[in-house]
N, C-alpha and C positions, 0 to 999 in steps of 0.2 A: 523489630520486636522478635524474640525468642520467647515461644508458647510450648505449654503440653495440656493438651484437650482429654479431658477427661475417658477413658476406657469405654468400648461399646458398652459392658456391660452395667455402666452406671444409670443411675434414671436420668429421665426427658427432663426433671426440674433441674439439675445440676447440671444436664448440658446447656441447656436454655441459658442458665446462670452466667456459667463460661465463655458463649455466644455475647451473652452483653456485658461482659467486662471487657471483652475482646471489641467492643463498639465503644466503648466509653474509654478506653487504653490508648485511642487516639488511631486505630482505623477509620472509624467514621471519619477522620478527617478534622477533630474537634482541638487536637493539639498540636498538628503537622501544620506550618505553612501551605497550600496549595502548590506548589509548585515543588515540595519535596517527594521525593520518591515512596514510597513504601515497600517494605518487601520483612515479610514475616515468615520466620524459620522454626521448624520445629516438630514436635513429636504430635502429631495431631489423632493419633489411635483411630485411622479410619481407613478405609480399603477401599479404593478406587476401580472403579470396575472402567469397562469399553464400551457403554453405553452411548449409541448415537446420540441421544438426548443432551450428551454433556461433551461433546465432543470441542464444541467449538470455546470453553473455558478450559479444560483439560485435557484434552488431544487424544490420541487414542494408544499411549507410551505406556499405559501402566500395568504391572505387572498382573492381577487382578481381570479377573473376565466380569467379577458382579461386583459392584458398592454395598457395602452394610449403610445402617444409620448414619454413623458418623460421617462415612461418603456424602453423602445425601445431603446434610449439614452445612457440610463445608463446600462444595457446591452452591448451594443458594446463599449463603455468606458471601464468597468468590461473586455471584450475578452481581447481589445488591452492592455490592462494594466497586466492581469496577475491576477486579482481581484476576489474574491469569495463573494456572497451577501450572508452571516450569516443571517442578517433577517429572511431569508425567507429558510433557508437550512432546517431546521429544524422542523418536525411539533409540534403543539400546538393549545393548546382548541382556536377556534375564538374569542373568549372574550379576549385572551390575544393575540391576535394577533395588535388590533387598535390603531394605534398612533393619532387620530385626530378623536373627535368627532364634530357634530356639534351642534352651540346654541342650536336648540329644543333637540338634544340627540336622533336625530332617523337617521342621517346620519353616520356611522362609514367609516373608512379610514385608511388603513397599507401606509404610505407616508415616513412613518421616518425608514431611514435603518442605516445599517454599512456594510463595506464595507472593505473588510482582504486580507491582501497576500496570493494568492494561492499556494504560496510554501509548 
């Protein structure tokens, strides 16, 4: 599946919203055979920080020292689902970490992840 998760700065009802189409789109596991793989790509507008707490679904690769909401979100998404965040498992030079710069080119941003069966 290729996703774009709604902007931090959107409300909690319309992430909520996105969270369960993203369950009903056949993460949950509702349209996939069991034994197909899963793996979801995409812009998910959230910042991953190095928080020990999440370390063992997202490693400690990401560009990010703190998670905003959306971090946080998708995290506990990633728990209840069984879900491993690749992005970020992994380390790598910072330069190759940024999926979004901005216009002036002095704002960088790791926002765009993937998303694997922790099987």
């Amino acid at each position: 599946m290729n996703v774009r998760a709604p902007s931090e700065e959107k409300s909690d009802d319309t992430k909520e919203s996105f969270y369960g189409e993203l369950e009903r789109g056949g993460c949950g596991g509702c349209n996939f055979p069991k034994y197909h793989m899963k793996i979801l790509l995409g812009d998910f507008n959230k910042k991953l920080g190095r928080e020990n707490i999440f370390e063992p679904r997202i490693g400690n690769g990401s560009l990010h020292q703190d998670s905003n909401d959306n971090g946080v979100r998708i995290v506990n998404f990633t728990t209840s689902k069984n879900l491993v965040l690749k992005s970020t498992k992994f380390p790598h030079r910072i330069i190759h970490k940024y999926t979004w710069t901005s216009p002036d080119g002095k704002t960088h941003n790791q926002i765009d992840h993937k998303l694997i069966d922790g099987r």
